[in-house]
Residue frames as a rotation matrix with the C-alpha (Angstrom) as fourth column:
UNK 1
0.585 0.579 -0.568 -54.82
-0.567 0.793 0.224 92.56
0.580 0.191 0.792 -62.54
UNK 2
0.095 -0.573 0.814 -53.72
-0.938 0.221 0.265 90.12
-0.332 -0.789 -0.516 -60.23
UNK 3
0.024 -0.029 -0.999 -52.36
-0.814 0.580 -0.036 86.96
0.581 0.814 -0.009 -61.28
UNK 4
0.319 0.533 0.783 -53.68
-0.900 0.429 0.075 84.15
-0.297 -0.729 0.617 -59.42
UNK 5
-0.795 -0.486 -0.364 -51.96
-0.606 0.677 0.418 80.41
0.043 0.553 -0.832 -59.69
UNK 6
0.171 0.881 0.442 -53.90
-0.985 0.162 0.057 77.33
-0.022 -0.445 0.895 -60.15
UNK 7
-0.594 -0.413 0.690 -53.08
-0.366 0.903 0.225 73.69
-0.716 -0.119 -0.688 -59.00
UNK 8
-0.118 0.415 -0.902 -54.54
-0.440 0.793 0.422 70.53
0.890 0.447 0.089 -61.24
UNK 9
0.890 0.218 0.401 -56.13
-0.451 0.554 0.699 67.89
-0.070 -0.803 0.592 -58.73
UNK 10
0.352 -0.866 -0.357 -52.45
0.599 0.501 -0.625 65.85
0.720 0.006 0.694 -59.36
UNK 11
-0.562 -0.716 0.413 -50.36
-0.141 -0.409 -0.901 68.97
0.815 -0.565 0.129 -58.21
UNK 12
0.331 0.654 0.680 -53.09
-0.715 -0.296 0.634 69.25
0.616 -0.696 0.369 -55.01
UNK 13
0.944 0.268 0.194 -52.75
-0.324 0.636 0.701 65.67
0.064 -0.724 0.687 -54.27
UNK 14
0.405 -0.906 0.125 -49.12
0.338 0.021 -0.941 65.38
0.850 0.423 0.314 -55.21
UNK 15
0.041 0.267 0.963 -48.99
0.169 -0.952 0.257 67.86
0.985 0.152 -0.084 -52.13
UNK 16
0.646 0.709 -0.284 -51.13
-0.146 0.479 0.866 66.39
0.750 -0.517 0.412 -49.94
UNK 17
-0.235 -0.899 0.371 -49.31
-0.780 -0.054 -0.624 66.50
0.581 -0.436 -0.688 -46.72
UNK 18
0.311 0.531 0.788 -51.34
-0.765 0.632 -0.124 63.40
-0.564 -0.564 0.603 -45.50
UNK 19
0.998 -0.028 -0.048 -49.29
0.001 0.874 -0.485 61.34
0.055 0.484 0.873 -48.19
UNK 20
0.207 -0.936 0.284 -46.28
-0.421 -0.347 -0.838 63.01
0.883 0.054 -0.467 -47.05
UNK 21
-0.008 -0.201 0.979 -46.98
-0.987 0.156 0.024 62.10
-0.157 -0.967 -0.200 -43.58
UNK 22
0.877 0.458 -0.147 -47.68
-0.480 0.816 -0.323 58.59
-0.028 0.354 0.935 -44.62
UNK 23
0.835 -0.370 -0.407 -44.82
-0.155 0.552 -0.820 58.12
0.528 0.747 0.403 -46.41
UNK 24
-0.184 -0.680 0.710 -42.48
-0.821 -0.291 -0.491 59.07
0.540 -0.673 -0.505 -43.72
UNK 25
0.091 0.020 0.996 -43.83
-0.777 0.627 0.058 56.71
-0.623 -0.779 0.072 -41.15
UNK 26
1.000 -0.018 0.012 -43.73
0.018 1.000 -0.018 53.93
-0.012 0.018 1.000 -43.53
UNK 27
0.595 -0.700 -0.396 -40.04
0.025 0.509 -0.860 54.78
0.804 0.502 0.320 -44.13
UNK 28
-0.262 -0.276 0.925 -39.55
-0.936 -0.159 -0.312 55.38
0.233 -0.948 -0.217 -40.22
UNK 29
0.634 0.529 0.564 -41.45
-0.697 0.707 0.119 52.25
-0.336 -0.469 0.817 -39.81
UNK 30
0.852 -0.523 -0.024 -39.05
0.378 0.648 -0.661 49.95
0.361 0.555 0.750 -42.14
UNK 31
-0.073 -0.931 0.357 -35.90
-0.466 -0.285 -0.838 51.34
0.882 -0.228 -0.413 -40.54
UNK 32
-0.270 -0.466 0.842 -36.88
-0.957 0.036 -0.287 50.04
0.104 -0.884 -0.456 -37.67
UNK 33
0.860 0.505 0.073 -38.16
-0.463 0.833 -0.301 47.09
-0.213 0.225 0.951 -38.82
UNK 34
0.644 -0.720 -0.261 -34.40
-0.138 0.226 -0.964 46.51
0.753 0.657 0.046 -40.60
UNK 35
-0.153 -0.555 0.818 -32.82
-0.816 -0.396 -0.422 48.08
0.558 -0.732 -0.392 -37.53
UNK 36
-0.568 -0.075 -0.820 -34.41
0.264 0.927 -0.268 45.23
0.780 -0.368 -0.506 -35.25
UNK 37
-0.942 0.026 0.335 -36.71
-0.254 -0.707 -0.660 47.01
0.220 -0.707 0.672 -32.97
UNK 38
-0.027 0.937 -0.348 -39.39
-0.803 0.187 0.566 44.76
0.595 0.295 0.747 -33.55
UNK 39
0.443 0.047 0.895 -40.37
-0.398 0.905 0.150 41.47
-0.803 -0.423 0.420 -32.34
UNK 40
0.503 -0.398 0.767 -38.71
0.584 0.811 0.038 40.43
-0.637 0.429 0.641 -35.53
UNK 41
0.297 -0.411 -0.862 -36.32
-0.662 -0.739 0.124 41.47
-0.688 0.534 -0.491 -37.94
UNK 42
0.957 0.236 -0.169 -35.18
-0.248 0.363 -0.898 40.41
-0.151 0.901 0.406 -41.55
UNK 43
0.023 -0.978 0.206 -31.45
-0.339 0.186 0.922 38.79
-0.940 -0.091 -0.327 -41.71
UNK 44
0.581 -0.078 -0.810 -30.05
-0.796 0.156 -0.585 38.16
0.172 0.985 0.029 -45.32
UNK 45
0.938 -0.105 0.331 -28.77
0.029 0.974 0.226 34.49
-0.346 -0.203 0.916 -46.09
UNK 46
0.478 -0.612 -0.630 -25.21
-0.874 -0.402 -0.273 34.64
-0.086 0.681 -0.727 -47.11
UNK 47
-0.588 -0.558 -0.585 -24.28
-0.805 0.472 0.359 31.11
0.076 0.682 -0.727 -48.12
UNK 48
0.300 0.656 -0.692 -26.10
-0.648 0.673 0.356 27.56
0.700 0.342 0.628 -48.96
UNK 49
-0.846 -0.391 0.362 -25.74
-0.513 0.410 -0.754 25.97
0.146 -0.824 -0.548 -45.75
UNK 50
-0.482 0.825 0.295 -29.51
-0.336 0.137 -0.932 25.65
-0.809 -0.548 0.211 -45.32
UNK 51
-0.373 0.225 -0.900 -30.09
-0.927 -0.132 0.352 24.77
-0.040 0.965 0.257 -49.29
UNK 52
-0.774 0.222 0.593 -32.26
0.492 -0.377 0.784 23.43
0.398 0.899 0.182 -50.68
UNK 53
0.396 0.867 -0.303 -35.01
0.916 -0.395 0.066 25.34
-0.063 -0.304 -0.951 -48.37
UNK 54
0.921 -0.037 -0.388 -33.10
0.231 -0.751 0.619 28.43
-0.314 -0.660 -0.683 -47.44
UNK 55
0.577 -0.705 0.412 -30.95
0.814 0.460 -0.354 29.74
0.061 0.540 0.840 -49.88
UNK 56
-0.335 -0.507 -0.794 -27.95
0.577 -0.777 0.252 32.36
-0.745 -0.373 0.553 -49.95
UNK 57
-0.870 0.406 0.280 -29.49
-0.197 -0.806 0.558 35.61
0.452 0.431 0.781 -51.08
UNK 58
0.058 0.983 0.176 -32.74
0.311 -0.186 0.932 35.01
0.949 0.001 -0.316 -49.24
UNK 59
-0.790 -0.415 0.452 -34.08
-0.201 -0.521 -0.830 36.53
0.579 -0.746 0.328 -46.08
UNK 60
-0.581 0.332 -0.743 -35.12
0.657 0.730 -0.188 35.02
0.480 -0.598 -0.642 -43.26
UNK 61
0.336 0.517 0.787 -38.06
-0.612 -0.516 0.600 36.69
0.716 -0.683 0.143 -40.70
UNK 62
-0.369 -0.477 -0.797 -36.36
0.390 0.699 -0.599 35.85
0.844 -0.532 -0.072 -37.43
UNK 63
0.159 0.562 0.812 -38.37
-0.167 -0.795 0.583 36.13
0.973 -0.228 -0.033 -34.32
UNK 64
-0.562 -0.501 0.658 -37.12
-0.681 -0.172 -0.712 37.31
0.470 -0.848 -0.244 -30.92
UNK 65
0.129 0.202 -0.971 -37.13
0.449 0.861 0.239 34.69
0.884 -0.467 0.020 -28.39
UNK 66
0.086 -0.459 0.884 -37.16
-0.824 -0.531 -0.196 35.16
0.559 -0.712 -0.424 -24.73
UNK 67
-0.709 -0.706 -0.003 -36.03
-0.678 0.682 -0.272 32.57
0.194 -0.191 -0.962 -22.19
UNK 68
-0.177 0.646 0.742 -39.27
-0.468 0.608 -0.641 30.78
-0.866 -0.461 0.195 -21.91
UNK 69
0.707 0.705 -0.061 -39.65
-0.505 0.443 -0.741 30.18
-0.495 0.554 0.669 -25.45
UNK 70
-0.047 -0.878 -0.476 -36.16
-0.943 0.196 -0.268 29.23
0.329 0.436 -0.837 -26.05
UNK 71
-0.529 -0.099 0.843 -36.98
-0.613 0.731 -0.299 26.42
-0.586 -0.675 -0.447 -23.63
UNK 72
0.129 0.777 0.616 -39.40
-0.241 0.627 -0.740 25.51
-0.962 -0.053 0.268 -26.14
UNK 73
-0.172 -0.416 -0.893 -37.31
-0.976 0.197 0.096 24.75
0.136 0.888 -0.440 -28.96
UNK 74
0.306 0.053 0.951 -37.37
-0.284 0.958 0.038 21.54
-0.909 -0.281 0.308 -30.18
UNK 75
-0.546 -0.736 0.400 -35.69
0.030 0.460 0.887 19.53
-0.837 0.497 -0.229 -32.99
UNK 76
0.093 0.737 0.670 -36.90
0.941 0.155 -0.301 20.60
-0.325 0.658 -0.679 -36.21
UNK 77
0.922 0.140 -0.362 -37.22
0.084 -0.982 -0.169 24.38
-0.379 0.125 -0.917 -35.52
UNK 78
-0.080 -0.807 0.585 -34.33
0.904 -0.306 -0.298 26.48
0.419 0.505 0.754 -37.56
UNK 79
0.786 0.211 -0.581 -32.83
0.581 -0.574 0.577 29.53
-0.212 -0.791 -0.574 -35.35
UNK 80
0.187 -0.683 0.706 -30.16
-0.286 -0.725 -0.626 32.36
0.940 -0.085 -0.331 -35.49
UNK 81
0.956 -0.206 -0.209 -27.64
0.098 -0.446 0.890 32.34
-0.277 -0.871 -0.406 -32.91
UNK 82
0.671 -0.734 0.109 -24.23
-0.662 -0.658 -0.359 33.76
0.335 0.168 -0.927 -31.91
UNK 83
0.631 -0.754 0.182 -20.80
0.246 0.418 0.875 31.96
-0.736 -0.507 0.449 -31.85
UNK 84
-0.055 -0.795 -0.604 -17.79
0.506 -0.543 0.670 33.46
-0.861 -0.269 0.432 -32.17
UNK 85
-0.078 0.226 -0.971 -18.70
0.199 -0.951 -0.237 36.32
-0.977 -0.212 0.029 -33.52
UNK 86
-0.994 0.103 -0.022 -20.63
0.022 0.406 0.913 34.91
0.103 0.908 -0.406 -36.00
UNK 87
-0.423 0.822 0.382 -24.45
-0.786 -0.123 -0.606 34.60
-0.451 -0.556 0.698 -36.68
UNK 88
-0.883 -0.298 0.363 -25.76
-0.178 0.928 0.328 31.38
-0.434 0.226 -0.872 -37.31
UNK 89
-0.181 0.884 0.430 -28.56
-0.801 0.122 -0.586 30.08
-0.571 -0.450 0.686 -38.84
UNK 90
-0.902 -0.424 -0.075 -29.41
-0.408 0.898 -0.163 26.56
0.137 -0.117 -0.984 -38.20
UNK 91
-0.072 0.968 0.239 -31.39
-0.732 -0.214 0.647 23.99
0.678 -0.128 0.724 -37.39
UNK 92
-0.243 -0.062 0.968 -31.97
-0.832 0.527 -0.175 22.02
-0.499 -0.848 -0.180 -34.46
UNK 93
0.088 0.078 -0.993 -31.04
-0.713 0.701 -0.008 18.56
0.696 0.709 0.117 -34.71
UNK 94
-0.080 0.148 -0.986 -30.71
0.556 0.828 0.080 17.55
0.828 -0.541 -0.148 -31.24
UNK 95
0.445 0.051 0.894 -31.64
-0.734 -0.552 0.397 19.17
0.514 -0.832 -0.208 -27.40
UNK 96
-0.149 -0.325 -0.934 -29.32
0.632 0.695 -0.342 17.90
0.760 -0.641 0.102 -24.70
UNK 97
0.946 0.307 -0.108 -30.06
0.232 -0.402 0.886 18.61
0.229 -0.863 -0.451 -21.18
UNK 98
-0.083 -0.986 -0.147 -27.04
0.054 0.143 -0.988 20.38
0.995 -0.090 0.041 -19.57
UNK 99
-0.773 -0.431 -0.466 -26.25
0.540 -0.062 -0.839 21.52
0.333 -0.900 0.281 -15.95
UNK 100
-0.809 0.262 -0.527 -28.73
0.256 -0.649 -0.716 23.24
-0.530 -0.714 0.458 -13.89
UNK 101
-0.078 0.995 -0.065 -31.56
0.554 -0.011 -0.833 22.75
-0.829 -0.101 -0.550 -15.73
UNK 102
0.173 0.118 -0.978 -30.17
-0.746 -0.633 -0.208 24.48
-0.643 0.766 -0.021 -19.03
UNK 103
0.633 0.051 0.772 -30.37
0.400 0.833 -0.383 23.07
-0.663 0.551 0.507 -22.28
UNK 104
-0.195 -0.915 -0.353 -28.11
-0.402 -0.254 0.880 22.92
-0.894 0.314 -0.318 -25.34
UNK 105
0.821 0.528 -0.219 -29.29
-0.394 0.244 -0.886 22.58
-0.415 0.813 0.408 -28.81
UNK 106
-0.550 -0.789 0.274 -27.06
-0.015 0.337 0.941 20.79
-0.835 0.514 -0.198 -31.30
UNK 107
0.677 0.615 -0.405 -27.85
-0.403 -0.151 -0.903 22.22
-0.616 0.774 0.146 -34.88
UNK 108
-0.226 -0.571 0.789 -27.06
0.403 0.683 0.609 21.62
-0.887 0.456 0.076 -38.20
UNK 109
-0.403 0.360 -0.842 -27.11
-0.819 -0.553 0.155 23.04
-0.410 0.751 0.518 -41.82
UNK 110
0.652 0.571 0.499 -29.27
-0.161 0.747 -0.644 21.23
-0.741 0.340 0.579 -43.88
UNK 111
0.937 -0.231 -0.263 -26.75
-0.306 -0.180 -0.935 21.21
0.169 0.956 -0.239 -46.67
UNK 112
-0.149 -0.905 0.399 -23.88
-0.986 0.104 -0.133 19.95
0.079 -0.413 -0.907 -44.32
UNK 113
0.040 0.089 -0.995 -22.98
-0.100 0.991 0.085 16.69
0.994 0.096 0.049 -43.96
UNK 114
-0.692 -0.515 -0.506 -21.72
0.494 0.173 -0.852 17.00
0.527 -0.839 0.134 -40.09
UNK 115
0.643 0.724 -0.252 -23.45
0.716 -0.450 0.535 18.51
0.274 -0.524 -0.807 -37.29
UNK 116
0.080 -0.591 0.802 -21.78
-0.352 -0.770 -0.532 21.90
0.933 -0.240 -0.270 -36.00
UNK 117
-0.199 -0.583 -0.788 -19.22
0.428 0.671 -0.605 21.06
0.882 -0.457 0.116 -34.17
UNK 118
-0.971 0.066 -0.228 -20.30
0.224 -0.072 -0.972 22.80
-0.081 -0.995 0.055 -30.80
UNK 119
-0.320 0.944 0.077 -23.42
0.926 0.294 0.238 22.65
0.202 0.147 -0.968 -29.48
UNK 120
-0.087 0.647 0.758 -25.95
0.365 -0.687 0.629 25.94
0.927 0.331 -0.176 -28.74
UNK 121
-0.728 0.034 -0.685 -26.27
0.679 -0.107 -0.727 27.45
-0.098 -0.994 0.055 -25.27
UNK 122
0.151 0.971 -0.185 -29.76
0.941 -0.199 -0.274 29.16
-0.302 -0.132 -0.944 -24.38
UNK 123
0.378 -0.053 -0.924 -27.98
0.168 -0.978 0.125 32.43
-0.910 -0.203 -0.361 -24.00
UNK 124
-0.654 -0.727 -0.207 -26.56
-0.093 -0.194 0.977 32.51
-0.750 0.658 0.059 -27.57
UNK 125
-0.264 0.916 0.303 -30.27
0.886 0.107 0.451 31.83
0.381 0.388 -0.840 -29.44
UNK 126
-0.888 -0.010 -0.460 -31.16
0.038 -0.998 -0.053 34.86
-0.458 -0.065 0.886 -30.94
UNK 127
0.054 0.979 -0.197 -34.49
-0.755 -0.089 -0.650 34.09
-0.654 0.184 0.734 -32.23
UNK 128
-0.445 -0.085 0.891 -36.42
0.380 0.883 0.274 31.54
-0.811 0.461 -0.361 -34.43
UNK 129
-0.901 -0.003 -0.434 -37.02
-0.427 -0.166 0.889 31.26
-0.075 0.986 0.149 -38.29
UNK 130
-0.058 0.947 0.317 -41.09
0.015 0.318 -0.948 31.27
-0.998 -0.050 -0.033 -39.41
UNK 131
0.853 0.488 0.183 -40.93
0.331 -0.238 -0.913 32.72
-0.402 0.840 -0.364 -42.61
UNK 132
-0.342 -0.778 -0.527 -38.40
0.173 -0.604 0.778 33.44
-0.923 0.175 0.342 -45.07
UNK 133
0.885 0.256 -0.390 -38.70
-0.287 -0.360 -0.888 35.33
-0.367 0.897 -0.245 -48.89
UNK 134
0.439 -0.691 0.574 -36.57
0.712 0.657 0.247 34.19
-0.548 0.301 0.780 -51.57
UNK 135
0.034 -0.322 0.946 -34.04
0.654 -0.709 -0.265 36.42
0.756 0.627 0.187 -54.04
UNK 136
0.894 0.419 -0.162 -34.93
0.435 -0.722 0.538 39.32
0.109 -0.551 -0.827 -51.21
UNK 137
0.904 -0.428 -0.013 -31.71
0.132 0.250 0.959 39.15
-0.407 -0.869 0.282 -49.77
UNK 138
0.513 -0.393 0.763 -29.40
0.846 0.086 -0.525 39.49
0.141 0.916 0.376 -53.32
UNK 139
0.613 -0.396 0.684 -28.32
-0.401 -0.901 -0.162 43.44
0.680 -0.175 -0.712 -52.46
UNK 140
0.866 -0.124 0.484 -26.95
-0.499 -0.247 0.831 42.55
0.017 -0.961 -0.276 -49.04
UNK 141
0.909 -0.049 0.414 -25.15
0.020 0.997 0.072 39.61
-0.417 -0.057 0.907 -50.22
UNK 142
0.446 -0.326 0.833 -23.67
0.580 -0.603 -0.547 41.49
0.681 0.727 -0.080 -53.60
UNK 143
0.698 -0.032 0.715 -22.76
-0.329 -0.902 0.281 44.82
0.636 -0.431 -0.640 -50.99
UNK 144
0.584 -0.644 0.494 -20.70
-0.591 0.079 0.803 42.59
-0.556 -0.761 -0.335 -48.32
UNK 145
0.653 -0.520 0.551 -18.77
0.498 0.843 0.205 40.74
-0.571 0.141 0.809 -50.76
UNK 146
0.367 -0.404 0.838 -18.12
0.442 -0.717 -0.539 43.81
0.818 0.568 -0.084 -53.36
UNK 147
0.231 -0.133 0.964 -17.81
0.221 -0.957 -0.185 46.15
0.947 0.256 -0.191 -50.96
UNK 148
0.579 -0.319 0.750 -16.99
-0.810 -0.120 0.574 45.54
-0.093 -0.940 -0.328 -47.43
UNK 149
0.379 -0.508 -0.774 -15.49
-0.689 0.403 -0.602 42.39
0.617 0.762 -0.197 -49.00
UNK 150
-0.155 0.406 0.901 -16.69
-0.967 0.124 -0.222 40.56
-0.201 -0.905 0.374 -45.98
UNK 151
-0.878 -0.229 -0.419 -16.78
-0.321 0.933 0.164 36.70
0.354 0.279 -0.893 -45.87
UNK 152
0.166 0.876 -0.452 -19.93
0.243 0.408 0.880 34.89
0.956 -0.256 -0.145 -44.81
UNK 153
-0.725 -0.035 0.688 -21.20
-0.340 -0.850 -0.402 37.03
0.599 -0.525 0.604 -41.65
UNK 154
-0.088 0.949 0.304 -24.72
-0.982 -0.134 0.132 35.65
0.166 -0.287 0.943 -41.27
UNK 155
0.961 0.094 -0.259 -24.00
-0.076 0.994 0.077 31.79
0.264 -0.054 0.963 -41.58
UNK 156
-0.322 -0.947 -0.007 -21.21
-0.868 0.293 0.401 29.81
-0.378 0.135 -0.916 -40.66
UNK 157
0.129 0.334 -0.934 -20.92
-0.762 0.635 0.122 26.45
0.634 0.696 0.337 -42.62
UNK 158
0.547 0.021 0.837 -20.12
-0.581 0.729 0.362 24.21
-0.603 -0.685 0.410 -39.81
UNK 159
0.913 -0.370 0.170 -18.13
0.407 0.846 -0.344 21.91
-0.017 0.383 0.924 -42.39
C-alpha cells in the first residue's frame, strides 16, 4: 500500500507561492521605501521643536525636491534640510533673495521662540513635509537614545 499525504485547503494556501511572492516584494518594497529610494521617504521626529503639530516620536513623509521646486518654497511650507551634520526639520518663516539669483530660506521650529540662527541655502533642502503619522516614529526614537545613545539627529532645536 502506498501511503499518500494530504494537504487541508489552509496547508495548500499557507503554501501558495503567490503569497510568498507577494510577501517578499512588499518587504523589498518597504526597505526601500525606509531606505529612501523613493520620491519620498519616512524620517522619525526626535524632539518637540515642531509641537504642537509635529511631535517627537512621529514621522514625517518627506518629499524629494529638485531645484525647480525648491525655488518654489514659500513661507509656510515645513522642510528637512542639512546643517552641520544635522537634519533639520523646519519651517519656513522667511525667503531672502541672495546672490546670483539663489535664495535662502530662514526657518523656524514652531515650538521655538527664535528663528534658527542661520538661514537655509537651496543646496542644503532635502525635501518638503506633506504628511506626517503620529506615535509611528516611538521605536526609532526609544532605539537612538537606548541604544546608540545618540542625541537628537533628526531635529536641531535652534534655541
Amino acid at each position: 500500500m502506498i501511503n499518500v499525504e494530504r494537504f487541508t485547503r489552509k496547508q495548500i494556501e499557507y503554501a501558495s507561492p503567490k503569497k510568498t511572492a507577494i510577501s517578499i516584494a512588499f518587504v523589498i518594497s518597504f526597505t526601500f521605501f525606509v531606505a529612501g529610494f523613493f520620491p519620498v521617504k519616512p524620517v522619525a521626529i526626535m524632539s518637540n521643536s515642531m509641537a504642537p503639530n509635529i511631535k517627537r516620536g512621529d514621522v514625517v513623509i518627506v518629499q524629494k525636491l529638485d531645484k525647480e521646486d525648491i525655488k518654489k518654497l514659500k513661507v509656510g511650507d515645513i522642510i528637512q534640510y542639512s546643517i552641520e551634520d544635522k537634519n533639520v526639520v523646519h519651517r519656513i518663516d522667511a525667503v531672502v533673495e541672495a546672490s546670483a539669483g539663489k535664495i535662502e530660506f530662514v526657518t523656524k521650529g514652531d515650538n521655538n521662540r527664535s528663528r534658527d540662527k542661520e538661514s537655509v541655502k537651496e543646496s542644503q533642502v532635502m525635501g518638503k513635509i506633506n504628511l506626517y503619522v503620529p506615535y509611528v516614529g516611538y521605536p526609532s526614537v526609544i532605539f537612538s537614545e537606548k541604544v546608540l545613545h545618540m542625541e537628537s539627529t533628526f531635529l536641531y532645536e535652534g534655541d
